[in-house]
N, C-alpha and C positions, 0 to 999 in steps of 0.2 A: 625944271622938270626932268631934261634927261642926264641932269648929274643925278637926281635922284632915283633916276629907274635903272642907270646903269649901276648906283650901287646895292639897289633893287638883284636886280643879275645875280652881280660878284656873290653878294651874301648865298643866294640858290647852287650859285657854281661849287662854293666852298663846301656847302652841305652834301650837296651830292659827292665829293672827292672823298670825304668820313664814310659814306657809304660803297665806294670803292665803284660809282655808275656815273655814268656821262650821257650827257643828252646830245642825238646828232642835230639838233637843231639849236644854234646860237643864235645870238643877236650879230649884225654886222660887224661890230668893233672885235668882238669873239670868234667870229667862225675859223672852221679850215680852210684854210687858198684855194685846197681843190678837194672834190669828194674824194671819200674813201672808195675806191674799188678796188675786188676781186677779180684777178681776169680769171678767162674760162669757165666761170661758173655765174648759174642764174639767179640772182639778189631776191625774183621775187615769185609771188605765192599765189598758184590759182585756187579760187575755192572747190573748184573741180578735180584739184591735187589731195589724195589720203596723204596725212602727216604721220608719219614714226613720232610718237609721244617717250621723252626720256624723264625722269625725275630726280630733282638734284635739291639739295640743302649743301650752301654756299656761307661760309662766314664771313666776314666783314676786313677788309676790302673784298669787295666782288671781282671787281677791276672788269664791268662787262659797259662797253658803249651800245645804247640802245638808242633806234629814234623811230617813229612812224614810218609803217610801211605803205606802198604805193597800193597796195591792194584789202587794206583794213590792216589792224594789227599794231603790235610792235615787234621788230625785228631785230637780232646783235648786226651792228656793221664793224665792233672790234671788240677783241679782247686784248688786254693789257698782261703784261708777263707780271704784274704784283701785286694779282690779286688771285685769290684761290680759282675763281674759273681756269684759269691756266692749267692747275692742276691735271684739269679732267684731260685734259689731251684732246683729240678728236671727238670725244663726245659731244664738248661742246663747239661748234662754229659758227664765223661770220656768216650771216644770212638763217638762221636759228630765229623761228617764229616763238615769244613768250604767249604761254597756251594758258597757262593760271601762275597765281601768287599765293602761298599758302593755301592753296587749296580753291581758291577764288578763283571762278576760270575768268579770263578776261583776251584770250582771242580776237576780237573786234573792238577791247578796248584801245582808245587813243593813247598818245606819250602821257598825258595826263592821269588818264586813270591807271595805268601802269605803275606810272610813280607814287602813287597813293597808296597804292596797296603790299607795294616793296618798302617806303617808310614807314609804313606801320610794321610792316614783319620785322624790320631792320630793330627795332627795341629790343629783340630778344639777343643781338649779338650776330644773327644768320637769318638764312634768307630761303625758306623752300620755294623752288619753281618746276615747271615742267616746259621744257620749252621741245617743238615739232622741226621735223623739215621732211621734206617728199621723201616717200618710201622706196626704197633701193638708191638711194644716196649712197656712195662708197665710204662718206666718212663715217656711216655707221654700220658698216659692215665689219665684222672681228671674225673674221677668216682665220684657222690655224693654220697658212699654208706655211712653210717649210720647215713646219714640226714645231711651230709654235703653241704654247699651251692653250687647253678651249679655255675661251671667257666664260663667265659665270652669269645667267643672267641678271642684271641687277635686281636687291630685294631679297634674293638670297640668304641666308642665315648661312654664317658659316662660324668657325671657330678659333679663335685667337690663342698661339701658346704667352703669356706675358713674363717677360722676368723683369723680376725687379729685387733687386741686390742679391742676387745669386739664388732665389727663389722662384718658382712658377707657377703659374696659374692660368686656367684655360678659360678665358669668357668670350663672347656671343656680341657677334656685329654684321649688319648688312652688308650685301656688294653693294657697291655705289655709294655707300655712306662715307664721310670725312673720318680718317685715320684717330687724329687729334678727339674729335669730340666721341668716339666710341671709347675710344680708354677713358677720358673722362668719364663717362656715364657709365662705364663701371668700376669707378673708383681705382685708378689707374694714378696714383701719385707721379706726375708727370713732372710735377715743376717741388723738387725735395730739398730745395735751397732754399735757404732764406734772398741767397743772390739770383737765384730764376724767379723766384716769387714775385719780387722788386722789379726783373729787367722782361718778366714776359707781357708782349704785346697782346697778347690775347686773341692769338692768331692768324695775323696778320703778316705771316713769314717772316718778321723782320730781325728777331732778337736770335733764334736762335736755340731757345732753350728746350724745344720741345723735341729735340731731334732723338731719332730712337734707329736702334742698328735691326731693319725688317730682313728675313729670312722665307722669301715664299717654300710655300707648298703646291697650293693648289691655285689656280685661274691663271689668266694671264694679267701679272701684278708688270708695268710699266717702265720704262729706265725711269730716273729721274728728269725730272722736265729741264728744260733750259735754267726756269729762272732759280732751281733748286741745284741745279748744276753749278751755277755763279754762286749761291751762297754758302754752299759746300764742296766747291775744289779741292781742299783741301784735309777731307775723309774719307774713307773708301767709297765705291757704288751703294755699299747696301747699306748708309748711313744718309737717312731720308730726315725732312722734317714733316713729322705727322700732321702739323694744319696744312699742309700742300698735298700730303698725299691720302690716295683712296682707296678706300679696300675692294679687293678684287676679288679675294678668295683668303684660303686657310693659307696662316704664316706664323712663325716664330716673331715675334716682336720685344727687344730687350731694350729696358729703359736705361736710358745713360744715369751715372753715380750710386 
């Protein structure tokens, strides 16, 4: 019975790593040695605490570990550098109460219904959430103190200059929305090879092909993140790849070939 249930596990473990999510709650053979902590900061959530509500649509890997909170909920206790949560930078962090799933609030739901409701959204490729934490948190504070540009608030309409083979064209994308699927969804010929075609992962940062040289304008548009950092060493700053990165505001954006 428990060669069976441990391969019971393995099979759930695997499913959830295609989903780019992790459960903090293993079985013994599986666990971490020691818990994950954050020092100096509070893991957990009163219901007497207003939450700051953010909204995110994530693609696949997510790369977010989530496990039941001690005070109802589900909570992040990590994000993983290779999955698009990284992207967001501080928007999203460890200790991030999950408020709804596609629209499904589930706040008091347990790790179970949580994960129910993220594999069913996960069929489409992505993952809308909204996840909270206590209001006046600093990590969601976008101060322009020393002349840095104002944020935009996300939700935003802003306007994209696009080139694509020496040609331009201006379309329409939210703040907060994924770089990658807004040119998509306006027909944005991103992958014009028959060799990006074949080698793109489907935005999962890995391949590479979707990378586009961004030119802000307007908001405060991010350096590139660490894990976008390692995969492009070896291009200038302003050569990002779009499933990692987010729209912040108005910018030139030129498709490679």
């Amino acid at each position: 019975f428990s060669a069976i249930l441990q391969k019971i596990m393995i099979s759930h473990l695997l499913f959830l790593s295609l989903l780019g999510l992790s459960s903090g709650f293993l079985p013994p053979y599986l666990a971490r040695p020691t818990p994950y902590v954050v020092s100096g900061r509070t893991q957990l959530f009163s219901t007497e605490v207003e939450l700051d509500a953010r909204e995110f649509t994530l693609t696949l890997p997510m790369g977010l570990v989530i496990e039941d909170s001690d005070t109802g909920g589900v909570e992040v206790i990590e994000i993983t550098d290779s999955g698009s949560a990284a992207s967001q930078g501080d928007k999203i962090a460890v200790g991030d109460k999950v408020l709804s799933v596609g629209g499904t609030p589930c706040d008091s739901s347990d790790f179970d219904g949580v994960m129910g409701l993220i594999m069913a959204a996960a069929e489409t490729g992505s993952v809308s959430l909204a996840l909270g934490r206590p209001k006046g948190d600093d990590a969601l504070s976008s101060g322009s103190g020393g002349g840095a540009p104002d944020a935009i608030p996300d939700g935003t309409v802003v306007k994209l200059t696009v080139i694509e083979k020496g040609a331009d064209r201006v379309v329409e994308g939210k703040v907060g929305d994924n770089l990658r699927q807004v040119l998509l969804d306006n027909k944005v010929n991103l992958y014009n090879s028959m060799m990006k075609k074949m080698s793109n992962c489907g935005g999962g940062g890995q391949c590479l092909t979707c990378k586009v040289i961004v030119e802000p304008g307007t908001g405060a548009w991010p350096a590139r993140s660490e894990y976008e950092e390692q995969k492009l060493k070896k291009f200038p700053d302003n050569v990002r790849l779009a499933c990692m990165a987010v729209v912040e505001g108005e910018a030139k954006v030129e498709v490679e070939g």
